[in-house]
Rosetta silent file (secondary structure, phi, psi, omega in degrees, C-alpha in Angstrom):
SEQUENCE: XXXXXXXXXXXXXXXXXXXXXXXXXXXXXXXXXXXXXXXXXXXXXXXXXXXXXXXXXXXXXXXXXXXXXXXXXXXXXXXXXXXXXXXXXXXXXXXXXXXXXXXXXXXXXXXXXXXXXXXXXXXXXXXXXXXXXXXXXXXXXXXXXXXXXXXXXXXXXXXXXXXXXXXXXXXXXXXXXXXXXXXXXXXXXXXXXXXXXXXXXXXXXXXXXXXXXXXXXXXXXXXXXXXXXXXXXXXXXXXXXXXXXXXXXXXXXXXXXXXXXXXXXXXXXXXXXXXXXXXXXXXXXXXXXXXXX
SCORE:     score description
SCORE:     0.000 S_00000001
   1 L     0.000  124.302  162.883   21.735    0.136  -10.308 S_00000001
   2 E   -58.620  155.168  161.827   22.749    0.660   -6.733 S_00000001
   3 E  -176.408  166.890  165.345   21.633    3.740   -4.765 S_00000001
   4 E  -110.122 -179.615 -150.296   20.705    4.863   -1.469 S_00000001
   5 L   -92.675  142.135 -176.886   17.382    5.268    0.084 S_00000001
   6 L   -65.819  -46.032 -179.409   16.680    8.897    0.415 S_00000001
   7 L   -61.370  -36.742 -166.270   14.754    7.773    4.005 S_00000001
   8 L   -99.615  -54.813 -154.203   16.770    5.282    5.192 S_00000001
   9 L    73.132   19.770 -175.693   20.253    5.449    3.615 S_00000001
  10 L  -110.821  163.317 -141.099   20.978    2.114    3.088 S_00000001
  11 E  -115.577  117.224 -157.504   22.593    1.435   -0.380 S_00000001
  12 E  -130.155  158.644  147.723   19.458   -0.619   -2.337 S_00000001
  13 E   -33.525  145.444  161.575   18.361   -1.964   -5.882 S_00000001
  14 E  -159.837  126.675 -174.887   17.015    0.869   -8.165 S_00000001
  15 E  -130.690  132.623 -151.836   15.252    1.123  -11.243 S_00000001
  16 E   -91.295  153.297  159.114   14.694    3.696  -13.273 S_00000001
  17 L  -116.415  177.276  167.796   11.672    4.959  -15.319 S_00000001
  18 L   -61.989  -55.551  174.530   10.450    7.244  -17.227 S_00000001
  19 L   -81.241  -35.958 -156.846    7.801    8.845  -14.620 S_00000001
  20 E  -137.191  174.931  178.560    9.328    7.136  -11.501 S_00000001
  21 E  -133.852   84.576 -160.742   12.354    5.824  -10.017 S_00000001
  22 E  -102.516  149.211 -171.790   11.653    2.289   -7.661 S_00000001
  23 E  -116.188  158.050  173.012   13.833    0.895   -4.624 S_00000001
  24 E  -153.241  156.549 -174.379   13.451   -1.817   -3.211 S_00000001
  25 L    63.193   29.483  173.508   14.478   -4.400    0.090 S_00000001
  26 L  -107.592  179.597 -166.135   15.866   -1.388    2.368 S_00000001
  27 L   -68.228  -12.012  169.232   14.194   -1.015    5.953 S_00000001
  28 L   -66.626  -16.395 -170.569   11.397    1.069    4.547 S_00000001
  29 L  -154.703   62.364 -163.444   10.530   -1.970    2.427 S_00000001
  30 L   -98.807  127.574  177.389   11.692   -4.865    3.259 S_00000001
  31 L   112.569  -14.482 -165.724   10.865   -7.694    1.130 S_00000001
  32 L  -112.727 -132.014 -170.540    9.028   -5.001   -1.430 S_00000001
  33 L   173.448  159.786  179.668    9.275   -2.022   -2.943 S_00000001
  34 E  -168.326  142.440 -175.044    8.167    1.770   -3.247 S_00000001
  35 E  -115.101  166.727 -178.983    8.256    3.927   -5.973 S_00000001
  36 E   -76.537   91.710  155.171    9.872    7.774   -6.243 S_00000001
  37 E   -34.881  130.174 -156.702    8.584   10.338   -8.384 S_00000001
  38 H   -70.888  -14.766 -179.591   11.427   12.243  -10.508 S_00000001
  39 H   -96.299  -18.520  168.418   10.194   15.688   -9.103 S_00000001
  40 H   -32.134  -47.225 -170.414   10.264   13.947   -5.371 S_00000001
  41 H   -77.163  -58.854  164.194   14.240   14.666   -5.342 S_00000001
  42 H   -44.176  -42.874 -162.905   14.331   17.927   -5.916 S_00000001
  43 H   -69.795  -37.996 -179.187   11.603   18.995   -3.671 S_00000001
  44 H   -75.827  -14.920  164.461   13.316   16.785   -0.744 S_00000001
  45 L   -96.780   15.799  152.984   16.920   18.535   -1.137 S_00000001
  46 L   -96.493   24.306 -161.312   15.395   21.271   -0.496 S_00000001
  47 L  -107.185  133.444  173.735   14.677   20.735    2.935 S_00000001
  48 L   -29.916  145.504  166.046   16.506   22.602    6.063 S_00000001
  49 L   -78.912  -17.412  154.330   18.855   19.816    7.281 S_00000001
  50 L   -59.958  -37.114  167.110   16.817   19.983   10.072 S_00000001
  51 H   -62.677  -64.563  176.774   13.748   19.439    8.701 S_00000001
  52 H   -67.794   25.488  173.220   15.307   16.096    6.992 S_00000001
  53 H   -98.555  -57.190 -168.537   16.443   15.371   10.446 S_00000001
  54 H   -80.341  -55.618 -138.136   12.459   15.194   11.483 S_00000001
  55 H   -90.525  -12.960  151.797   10.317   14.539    8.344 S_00000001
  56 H   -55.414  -35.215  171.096   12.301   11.476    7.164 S_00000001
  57 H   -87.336    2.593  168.369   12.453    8.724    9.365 S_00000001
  58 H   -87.110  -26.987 -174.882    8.710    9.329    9.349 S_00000001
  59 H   -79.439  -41.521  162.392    8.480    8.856    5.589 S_00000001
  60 H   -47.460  -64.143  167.694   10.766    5.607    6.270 S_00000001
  61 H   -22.020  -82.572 -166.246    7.830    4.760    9.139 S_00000001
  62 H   -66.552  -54.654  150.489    5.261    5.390    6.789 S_00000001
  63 H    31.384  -87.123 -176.772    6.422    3.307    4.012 S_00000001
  64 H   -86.619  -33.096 -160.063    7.115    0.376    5.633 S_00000001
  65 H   -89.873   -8.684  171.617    3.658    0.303    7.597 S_00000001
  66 H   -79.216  -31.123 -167.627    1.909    0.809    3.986 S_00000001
  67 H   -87.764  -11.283  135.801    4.196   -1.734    2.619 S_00000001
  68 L   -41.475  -24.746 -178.121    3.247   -3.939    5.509 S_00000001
  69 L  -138.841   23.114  154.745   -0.109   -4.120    4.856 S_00000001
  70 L   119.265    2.411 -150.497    0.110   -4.516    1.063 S_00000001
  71 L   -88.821 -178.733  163.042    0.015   -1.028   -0.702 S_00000001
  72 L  -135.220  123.033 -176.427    3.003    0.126   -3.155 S_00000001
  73 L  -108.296  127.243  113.049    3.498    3.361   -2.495 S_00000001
  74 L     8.365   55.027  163.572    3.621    6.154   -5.133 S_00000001
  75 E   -95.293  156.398 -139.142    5.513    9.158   -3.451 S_00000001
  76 L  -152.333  159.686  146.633    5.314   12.215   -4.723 S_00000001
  77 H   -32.310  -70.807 -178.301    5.495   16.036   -3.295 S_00000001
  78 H   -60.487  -27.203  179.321    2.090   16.141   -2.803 S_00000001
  79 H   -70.455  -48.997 -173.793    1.580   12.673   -1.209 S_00000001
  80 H   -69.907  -48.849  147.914    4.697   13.781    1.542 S_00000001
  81 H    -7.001 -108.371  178.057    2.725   16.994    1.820 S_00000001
  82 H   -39.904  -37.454  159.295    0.004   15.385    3.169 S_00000001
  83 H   -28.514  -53.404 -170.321    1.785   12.962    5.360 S_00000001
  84 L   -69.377   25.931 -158.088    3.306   15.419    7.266 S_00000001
  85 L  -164.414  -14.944  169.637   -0.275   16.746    8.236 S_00000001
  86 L   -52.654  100.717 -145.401   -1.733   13.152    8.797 S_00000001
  87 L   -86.264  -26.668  139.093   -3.376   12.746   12.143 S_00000001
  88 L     1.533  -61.276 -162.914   -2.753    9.160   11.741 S_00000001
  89 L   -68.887  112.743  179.635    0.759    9.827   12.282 S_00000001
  90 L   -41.865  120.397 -173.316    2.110    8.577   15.843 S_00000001
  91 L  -105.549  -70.767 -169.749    3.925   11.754   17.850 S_00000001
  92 L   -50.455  161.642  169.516    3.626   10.455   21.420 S_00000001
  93 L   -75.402  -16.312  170.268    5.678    7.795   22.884 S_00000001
  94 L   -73.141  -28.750  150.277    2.314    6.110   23.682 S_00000001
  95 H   -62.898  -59.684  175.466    0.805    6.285   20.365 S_00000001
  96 H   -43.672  -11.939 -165.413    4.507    4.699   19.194 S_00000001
  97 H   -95.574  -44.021  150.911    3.776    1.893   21.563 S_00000001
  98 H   -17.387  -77.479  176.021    0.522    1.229   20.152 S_00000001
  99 H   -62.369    9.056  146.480    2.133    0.529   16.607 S_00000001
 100 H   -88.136  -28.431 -170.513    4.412   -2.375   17.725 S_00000001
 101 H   -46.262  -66.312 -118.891    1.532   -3.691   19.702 S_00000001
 102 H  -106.438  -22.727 -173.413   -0.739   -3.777   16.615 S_00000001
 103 H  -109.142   18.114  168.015    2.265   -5.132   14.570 S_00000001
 104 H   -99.305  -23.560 -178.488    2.921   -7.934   16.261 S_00000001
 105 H   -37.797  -63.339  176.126   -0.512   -8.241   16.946 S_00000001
 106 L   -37.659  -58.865 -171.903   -0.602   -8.828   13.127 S_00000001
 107 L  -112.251   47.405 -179.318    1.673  -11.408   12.936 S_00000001
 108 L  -139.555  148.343  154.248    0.621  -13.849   15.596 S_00000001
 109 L  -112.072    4.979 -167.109   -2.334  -15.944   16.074 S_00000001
 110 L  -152.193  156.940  144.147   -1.685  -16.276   19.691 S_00000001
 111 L   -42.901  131.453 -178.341   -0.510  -14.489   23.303 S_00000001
 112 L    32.783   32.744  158.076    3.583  -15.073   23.392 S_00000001
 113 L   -57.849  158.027 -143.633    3.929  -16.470   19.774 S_00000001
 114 L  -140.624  117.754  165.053    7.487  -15.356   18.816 S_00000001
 115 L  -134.361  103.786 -168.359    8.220  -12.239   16.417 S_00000001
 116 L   -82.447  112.944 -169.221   11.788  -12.359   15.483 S_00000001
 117 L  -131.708   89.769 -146.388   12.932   -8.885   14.546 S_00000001
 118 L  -119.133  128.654   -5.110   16.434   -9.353   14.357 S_00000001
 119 L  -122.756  159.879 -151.613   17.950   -7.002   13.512 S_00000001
 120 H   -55.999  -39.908 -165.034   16.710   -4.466   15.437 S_00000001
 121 H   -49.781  -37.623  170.826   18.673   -1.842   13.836 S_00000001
 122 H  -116.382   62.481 -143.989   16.647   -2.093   10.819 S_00000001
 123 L  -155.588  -36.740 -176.559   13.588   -2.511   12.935 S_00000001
 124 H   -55.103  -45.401  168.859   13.043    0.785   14.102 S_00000001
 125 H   -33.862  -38.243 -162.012   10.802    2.479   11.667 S_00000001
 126 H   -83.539    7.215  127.015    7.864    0.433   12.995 S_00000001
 127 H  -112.765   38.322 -166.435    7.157    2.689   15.359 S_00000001
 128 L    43.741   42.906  146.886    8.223    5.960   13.464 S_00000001
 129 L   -69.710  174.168 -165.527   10.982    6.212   16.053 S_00000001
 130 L  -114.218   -0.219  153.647   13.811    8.270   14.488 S_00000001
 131 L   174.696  169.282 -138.745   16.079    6.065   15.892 S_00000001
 132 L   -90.909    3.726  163.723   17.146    2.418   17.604 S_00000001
 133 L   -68.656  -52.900 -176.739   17.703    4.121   20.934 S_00000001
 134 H   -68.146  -69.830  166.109   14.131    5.493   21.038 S_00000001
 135 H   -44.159    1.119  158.248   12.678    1.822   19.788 S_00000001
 136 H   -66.766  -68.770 -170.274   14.894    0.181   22.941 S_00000001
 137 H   -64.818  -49.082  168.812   12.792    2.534   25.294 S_00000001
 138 H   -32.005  -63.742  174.500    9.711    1.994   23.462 S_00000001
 139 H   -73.267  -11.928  168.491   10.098   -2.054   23.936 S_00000001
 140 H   -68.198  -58.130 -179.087   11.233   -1.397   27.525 S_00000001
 141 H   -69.951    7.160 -161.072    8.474    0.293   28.412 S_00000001
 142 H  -118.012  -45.678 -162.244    5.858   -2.083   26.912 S_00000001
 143 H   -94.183  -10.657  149.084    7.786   -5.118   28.959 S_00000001
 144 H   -39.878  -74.501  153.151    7.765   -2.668   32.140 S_00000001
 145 L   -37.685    4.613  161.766    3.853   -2.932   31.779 S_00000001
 146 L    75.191   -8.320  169.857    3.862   -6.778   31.579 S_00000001
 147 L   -67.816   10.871 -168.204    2.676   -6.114   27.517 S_00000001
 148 L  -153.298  116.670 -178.919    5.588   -7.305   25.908 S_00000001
 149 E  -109.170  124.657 -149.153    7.923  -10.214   26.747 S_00000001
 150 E  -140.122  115.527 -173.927   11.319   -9.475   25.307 S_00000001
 151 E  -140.476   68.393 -151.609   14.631  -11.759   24.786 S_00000001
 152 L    58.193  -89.135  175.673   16.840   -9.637   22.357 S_00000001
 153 L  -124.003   10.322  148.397   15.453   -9.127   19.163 S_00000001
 154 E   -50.158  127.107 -175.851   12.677  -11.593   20.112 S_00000001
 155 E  -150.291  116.374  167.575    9.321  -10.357   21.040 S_00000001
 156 E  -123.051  160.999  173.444    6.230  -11.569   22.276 S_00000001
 157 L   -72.349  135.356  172.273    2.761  -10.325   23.633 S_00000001
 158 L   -71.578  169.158  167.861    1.817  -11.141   26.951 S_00000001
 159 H   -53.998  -30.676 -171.554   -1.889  -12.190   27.444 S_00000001
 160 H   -99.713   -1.957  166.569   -2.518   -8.719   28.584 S_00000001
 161 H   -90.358  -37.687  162.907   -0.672   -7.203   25.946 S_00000001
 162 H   -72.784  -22.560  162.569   -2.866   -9.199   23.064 S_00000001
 163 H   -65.487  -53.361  177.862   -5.665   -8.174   24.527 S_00000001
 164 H   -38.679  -70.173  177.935   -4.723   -4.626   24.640 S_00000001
 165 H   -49.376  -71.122 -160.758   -3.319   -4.992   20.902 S_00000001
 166 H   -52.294  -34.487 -170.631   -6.964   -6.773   19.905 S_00000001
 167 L   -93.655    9.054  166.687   -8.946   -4.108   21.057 S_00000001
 168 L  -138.962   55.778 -174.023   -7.446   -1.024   19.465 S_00000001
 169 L  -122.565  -50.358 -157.755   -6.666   -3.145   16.591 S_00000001
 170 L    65.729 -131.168 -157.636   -9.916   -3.918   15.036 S_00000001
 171 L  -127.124   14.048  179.770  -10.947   -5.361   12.351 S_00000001
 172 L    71.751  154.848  147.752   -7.622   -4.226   10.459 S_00000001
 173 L   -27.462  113.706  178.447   -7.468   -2.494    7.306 S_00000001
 174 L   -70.912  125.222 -147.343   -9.592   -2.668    4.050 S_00000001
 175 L   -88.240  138.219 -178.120   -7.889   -3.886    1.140 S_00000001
 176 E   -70.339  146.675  176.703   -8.441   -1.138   -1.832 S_00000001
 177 E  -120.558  122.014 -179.005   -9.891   -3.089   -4.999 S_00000001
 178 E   -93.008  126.252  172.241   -9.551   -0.314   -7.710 S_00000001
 179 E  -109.687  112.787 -173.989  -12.038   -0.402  -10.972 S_00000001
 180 E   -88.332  134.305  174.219  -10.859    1.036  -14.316 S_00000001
 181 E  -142.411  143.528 -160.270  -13.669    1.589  -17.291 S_00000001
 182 L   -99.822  -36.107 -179.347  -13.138    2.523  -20.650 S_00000001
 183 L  -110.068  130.883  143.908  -17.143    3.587  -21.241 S_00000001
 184 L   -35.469  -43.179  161.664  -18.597    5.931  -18.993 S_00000001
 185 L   -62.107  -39.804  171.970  -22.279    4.589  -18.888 S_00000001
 186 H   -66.699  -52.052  152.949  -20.430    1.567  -17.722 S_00000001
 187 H   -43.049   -7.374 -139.398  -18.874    3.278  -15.005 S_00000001
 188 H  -126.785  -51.062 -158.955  -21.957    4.870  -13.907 S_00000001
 189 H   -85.336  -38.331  163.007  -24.053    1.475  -13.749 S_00000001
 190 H   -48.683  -48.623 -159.071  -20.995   -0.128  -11.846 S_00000001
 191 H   -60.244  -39.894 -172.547  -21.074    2.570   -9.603 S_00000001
 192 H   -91.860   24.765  175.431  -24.359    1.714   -8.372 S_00000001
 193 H  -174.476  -25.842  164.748  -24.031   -2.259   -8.160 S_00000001
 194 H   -67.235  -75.552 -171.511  -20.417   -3.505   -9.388 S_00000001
 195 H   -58.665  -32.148 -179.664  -18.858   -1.292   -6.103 S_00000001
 196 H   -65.592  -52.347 -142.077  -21.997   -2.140   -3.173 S_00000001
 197 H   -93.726  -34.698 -164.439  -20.738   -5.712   -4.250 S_00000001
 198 H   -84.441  -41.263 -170.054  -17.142   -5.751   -4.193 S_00000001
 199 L   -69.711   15.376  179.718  -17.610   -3.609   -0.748 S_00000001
 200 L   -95.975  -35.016  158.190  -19.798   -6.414    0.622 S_00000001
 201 L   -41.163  -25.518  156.820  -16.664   -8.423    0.204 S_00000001
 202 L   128.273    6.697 -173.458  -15.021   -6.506    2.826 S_00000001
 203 L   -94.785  145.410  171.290  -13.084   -4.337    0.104 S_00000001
 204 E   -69.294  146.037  178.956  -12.650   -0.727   -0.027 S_00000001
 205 E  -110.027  179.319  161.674  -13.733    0.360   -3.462 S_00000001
 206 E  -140.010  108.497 -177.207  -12.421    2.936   -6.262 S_00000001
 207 E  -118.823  143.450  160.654  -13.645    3.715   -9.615 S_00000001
 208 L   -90.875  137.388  174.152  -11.714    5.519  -12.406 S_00000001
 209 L  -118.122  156.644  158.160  -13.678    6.698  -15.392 S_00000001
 210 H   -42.598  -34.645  174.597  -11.977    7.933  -18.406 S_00000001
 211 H   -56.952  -47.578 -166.128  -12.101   11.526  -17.855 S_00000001
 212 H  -101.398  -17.422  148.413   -9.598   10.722  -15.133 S_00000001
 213 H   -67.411  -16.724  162.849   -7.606    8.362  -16.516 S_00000001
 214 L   -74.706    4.023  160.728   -6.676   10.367  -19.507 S_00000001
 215 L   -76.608  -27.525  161.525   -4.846   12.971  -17.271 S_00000001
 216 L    45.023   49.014  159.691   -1.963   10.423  -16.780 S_00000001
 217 L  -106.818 -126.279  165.513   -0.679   12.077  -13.744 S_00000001
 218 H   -84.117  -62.867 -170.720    0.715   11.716   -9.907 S_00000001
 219 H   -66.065  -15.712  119.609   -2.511   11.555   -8.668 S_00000001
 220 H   -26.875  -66.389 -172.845   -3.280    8.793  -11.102 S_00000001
 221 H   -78.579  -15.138 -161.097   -0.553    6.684  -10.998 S_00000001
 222 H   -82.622  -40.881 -171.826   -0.645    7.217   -6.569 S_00000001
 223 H   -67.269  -41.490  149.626   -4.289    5.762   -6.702 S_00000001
 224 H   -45.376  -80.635 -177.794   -2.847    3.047   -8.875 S_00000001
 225 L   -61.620   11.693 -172.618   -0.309    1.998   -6.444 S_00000001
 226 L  -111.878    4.298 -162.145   -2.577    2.306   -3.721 S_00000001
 227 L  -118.425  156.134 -179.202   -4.689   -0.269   -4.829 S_00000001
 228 L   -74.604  -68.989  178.806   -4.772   -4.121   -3.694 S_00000001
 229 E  -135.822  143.312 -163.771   -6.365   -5.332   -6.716 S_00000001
 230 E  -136.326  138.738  178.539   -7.456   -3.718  -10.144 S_00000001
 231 E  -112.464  136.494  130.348  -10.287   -4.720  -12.526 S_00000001
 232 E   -99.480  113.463  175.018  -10.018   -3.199  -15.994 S_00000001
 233 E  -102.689  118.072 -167.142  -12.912   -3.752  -18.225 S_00000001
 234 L   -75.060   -8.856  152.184  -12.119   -3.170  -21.481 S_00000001
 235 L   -28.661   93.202 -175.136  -15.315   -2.535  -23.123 S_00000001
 236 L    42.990   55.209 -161.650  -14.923    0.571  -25.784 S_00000001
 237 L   -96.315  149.340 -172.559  -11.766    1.056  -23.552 S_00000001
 238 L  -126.072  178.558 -179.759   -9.268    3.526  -25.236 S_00000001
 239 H   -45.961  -37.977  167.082   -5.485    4.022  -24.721 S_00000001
 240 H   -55.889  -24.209  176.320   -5.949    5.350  -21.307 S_00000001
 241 H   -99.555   -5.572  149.794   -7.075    2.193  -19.786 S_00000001
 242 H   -41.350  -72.482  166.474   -4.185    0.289  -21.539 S_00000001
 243 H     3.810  -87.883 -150.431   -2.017    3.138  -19.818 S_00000001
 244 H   -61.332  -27.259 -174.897   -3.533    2.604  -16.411 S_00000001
 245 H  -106.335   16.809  176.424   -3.660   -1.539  -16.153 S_00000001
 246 H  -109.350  -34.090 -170.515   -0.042   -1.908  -18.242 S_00000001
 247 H   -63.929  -38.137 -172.580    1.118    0.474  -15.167 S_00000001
 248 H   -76.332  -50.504 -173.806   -0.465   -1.968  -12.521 S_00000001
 249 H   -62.203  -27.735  166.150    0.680   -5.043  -14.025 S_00000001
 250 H   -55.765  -68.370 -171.547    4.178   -3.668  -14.073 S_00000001
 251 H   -57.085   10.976  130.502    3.994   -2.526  -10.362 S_00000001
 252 L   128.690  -27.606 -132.030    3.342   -6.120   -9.720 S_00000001
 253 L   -73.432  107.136  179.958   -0.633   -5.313   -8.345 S_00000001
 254 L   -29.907  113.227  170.785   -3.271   -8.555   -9.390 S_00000001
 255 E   -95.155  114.317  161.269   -4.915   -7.628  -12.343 S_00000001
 256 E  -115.583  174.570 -166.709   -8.248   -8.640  -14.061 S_00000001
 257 E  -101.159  163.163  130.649   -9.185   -8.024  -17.736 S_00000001
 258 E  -149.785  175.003  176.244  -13.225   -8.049  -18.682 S_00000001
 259 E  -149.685  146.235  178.620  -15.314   -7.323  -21.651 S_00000001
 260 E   -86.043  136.589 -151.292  -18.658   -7.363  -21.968 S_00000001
 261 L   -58.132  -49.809 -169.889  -19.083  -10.609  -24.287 S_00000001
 262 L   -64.053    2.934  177.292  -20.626   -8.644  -27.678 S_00000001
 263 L  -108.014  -27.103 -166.420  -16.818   -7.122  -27.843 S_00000001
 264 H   -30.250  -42.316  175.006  -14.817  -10.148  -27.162 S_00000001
 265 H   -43.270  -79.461  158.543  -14.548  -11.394  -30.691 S_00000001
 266 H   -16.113  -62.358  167.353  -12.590   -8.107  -31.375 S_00000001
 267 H   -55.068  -48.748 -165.298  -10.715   -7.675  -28.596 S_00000001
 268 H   -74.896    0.371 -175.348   -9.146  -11.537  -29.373 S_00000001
 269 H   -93.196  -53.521  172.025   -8.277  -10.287  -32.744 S_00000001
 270 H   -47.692  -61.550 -177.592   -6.555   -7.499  -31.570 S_00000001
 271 L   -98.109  100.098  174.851   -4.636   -9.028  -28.833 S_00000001
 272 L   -71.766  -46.289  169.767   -2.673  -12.251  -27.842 S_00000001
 273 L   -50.983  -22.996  172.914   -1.820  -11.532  -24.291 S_00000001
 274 L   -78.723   86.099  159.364   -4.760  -10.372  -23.405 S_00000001
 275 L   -94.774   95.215  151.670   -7.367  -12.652  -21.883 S_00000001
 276 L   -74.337  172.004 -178.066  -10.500  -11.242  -20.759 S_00000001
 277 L   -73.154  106.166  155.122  -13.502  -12.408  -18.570 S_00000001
 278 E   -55.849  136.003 -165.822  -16.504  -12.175  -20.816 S_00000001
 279 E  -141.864  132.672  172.067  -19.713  -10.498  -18.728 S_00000001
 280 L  -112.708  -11.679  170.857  -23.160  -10.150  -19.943 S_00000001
 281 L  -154.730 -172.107 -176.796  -24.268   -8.399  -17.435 S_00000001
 282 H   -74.939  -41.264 -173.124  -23.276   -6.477  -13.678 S_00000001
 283 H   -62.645  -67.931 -161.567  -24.922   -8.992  -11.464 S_00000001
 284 H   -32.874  -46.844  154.552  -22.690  -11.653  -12.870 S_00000001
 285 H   -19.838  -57.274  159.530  -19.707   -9.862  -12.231 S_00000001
 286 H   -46.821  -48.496 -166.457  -20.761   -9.285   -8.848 S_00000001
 287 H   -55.314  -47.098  171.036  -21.459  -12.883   -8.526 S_00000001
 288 H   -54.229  -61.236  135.254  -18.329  -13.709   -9.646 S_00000001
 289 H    11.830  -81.143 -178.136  -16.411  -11.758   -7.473 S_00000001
 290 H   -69.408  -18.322 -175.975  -18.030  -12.948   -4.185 S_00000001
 291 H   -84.012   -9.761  167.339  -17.069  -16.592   -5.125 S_00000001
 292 L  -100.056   33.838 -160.135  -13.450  -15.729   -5.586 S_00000001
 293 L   -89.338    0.000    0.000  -13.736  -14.012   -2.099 S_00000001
């Protein structure tokens, strides 16, 4: 099914669900995807045409720079709520200048490497300008300041522009690794040696217990799509953690299975599709883990 992008307007793939509605390959996502919530549309025609004059191309912006750096984003009311209120978000033209810096920054290994971002017209979002006039000035001004070397829809950093970009860059983003557990005691003992270990790996962690996956809501499914990677361990795991890891492998997100080994037998009885990682204990897990790092 065709449609257009609420953010964008360009006329995209779209496929419907039950809970969600997802587009995909318009300039908010290009090469990806992001999905809608069915209460999203209402809440967004209600907005002053002015208001969808401002708070849209920012939602385009934001998007693309999550879908840039690997998330699938979940919107919702409440998630655009919070956007709008997000200190994060670039106002100034100087903050705006920042975010091409840092995203070419990104996709170079070198001072005047070539980032072709042709064409510009569906190029703009990436620095939440609101439109390709304002991203013109933006790249003007960065090759006035010797930071930008520019040849149409060509762009590279100068030496003093990669520096600039390295040093308010950092050390980049942490990728989320989210962990789903069907027993509670298990969750508990993870928390305190399963999560120090995946975060030694350099990953931000998450853990869902049961209590919160059996709510099977927005705020469920957003921390789902927020995540990099998902563990489910299936150990005296109940329909909710089916739920929550049939939802990630749909949204596309790398998925692993475990069991702690004294269920396995069970599980393989149950299931063909299903292979889990047999674990006898939390260190191993860990162990494992850092060696696929």
């Amino acid at each position: 099914m065709k449609k257009h992008c609420l953010f964008c307007n360009e006329l995209i793939d779209m496929k419907q669900d039950e809970e969600f509605d997802r587009y995909s390959g318009c300039m908010c996502a290009p090469n990806t995807y992001y999905h809608l919530s069915k209460d999203a549309y209402s809440y967004i025609q209600a907005f002053s045409y002015a208001k969808k004059r401002q708070v849209l191309p920012i939602v385009s912006a934001y998007i693309r720079e999550r879908a840039e750096n690997g998330e699938r984003l979940l919107l919702t009311p409440g998630k655009m709520e919070e956007m709008m209120v997000d200190p994060d978000i670039p106002m100034t033209t100087e903050e705006k200048e920042k975010r091409l810096l840092q995203y070419l920054y990104r996709r170079t290994e070198s001072a005047l490497e070539p980032v072709n971002l042709h064409p510009l017209s569906k190029s703009f979002n990436l620095t939440y300008s609101t439109n390709l006039q304002e991203f013109v000035y933006i790249m003007e001004k960065l090759r006035e300041t010797e930071l930008l070397v520019r040849e149409g829809s060509i762009l590279k950093l100068t030496d003093q522009g990669w520096s600039e970009a390295a040093a308010f860059s950092g050390g980049g983003k942490r990728k989320l690794f989210s962990v789903i557990v069907g027993d509670e005691e298990i969750g508990l003992e993870w928390s305190a040696q399963l999560l120090p270990g995946l975060e030694q790996c350099g990953y931000d962690t998450r853990l869902l217990l049961p209590s919160s996956l059996r709510k099977q809501d927005s705020e469920l499914l957003e921390a789902l799509a927020e995540s990099h990677y998902i563990l489910a361990d299936l150990t005296g795991a109940g329909p909710e953690v089916y739920f929550a890891a049939g939802y990630a492998a749909r949204a596309d997100i790398p998925l692993t299975w475990t069991v702690r080994a004294d269920q396995i037998d069970s599980l393989l009885s149950q299931s063909e599709w299903i292979r889990p990682i047999p674990w006898e204990d939390t260190e191993e897990l860990v162990q494992r883990f850092q060696l696929r790092r």
